[in-house]
N, C-alpha and C positions, 0 to 999 in steps of 0.2 A: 049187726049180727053178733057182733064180742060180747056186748051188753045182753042182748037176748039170752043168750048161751049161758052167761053168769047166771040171769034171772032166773033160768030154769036147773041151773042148780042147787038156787036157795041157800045161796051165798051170802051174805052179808044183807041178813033180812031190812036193816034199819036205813038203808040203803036203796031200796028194792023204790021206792017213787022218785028217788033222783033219775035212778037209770032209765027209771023207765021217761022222763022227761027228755033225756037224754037221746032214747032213742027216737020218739019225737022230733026231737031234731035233728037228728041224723035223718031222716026219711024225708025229712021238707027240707034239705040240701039236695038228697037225691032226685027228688023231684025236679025243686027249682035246675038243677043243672042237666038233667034232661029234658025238660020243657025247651029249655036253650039249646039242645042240640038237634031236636026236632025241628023246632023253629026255622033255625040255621040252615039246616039241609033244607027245607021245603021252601024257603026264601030267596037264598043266597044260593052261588055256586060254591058247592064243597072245596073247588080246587082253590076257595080263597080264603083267607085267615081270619080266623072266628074275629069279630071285634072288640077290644075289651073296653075297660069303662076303669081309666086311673083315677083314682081319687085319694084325698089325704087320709089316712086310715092309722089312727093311732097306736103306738107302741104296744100301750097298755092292752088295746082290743088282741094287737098280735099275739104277745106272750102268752093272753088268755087260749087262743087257738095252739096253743104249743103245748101249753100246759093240761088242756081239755085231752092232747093226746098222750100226754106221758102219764097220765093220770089212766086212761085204760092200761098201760104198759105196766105198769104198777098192779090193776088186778089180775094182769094176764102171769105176773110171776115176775116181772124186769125189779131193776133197781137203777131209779132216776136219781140225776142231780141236775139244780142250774145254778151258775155261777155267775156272777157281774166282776169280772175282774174292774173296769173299773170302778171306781171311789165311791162316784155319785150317779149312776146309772139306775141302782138299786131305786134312791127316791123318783128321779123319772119314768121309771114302770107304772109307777105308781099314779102320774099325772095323765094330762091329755096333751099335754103340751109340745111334745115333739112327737112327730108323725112321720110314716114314712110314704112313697107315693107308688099306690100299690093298686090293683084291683082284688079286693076281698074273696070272689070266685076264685079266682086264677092261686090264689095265695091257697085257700083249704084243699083244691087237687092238689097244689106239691104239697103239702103238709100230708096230703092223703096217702101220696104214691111213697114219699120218704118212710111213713110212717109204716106203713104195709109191708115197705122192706122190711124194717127191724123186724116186723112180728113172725116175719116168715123166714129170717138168714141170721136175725142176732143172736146170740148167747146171752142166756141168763147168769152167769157165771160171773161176768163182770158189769160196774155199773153203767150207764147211758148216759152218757154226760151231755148238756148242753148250756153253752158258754155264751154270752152276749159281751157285746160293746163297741163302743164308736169309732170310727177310726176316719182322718184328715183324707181329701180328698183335692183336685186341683180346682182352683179359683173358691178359696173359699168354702167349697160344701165339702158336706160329712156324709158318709155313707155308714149304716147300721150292718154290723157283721154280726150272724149267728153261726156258731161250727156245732154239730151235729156227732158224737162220736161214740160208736160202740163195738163192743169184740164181738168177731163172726164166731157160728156155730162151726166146729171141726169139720162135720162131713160137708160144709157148705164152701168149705176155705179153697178148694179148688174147682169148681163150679164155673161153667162159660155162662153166663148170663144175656142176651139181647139187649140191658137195659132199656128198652122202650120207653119204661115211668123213669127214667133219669134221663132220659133224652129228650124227652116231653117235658119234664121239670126245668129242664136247662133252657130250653127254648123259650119256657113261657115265662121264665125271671128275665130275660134279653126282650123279650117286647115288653116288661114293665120296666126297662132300665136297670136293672138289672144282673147279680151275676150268681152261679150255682158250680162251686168247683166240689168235686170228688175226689180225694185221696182215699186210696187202698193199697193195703199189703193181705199177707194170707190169714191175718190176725183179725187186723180193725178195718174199719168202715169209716170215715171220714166224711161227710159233707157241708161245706161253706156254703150259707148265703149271702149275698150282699146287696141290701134294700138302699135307694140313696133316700136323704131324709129334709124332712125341714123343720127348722124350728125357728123362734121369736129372735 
């Protein structure tokens, strides 16, 4: 719909068949994941948890899902950064080589529902920062941490919220293994992912 909207402002003419590729894709997501919800209900009993489908699902694929969104954020007015605090992270985005074990669906709704946040409670004011990198886990494995951080809008800074789409986000990184922490003050908007990963 973000895309559409640009297009019929006649925005950034040279642009205008990426978007529309784009949205494209956005409409064969929506599909695909209501086909799967339909499905679901007319199969399955609702009262039991959708099934997911883990698989090893590369760095590089995710970033691009990160990026695909910061990149609207960018023509909605935001100002993004991403940062690799560590060393050598930067060249493994790069690769296919470390993966994390994710289901791909399940990963673009929270990427959906995070990202809807910002568009509707962030401030443009400041930038959107997001940060990657690895961090030591028990026996051996690594878990991939992303933080998420941007300044709230004023009238939004005291606001009760339901959070639904972060309660649904938090649950469905715990049945991939898993975790989605939220820090908030009246200012920022904080959220951690933490994907566990595998590599060679």
């Amino acid at each position: 719909k973000g895309y559409l909207e640009i297009l019929r402002l006649g925005k950034n003419a040279d642009m205008q068949t990426e978007y529309l590729n784009r949205c494209i894709k956005k409409t064969e997501d929506i599909q695909e994941m209501s086909d799967r919800m339909f499905e679901y209900a007319l199969v399955y009993d609702v009262s039991e948890p959708e099934q997911i489908r883990i698989i090893p699902f590369s760095l590089s694929r995710l970033l691009e899902l990160f990026r695909e969104q910061m990149d609207f954020l960018e023509l909605a007015g935001f100002h993004t950064d991403i940062s690799f605090p560590d060393a050598d992270i930067s060249d493994i985005t790069t690769q296919d080589t470390l993966t994390i074990q994710a289901d791909p669906e399940l990963c673009k709704r929270i990427l959906n529902n995070l990202f809807s946040n910002i568009l509707k409670y962030g401030s443009k004011q400041e930038t959107l920062m997001l940060s990657m990198q690895l961090t030591p886990e028990s026996n051996n494995d690594a878990a991939l941490c992303l933080a998420l951080k941007n300044a709230v809008k004023p009238e939004h800074s005291t606001i009760e919220s339901n959070q639904i789409g972060l309660k649904s986000s938090m649950r469905n990184m715990e049945r991939m293994g898993g975790k989605l922490v939220v820090c908030q003050t009246d200012t920022f908007f904080e959220v951690r992912l933490s994907f566990p990963v595998t590599a060679p």
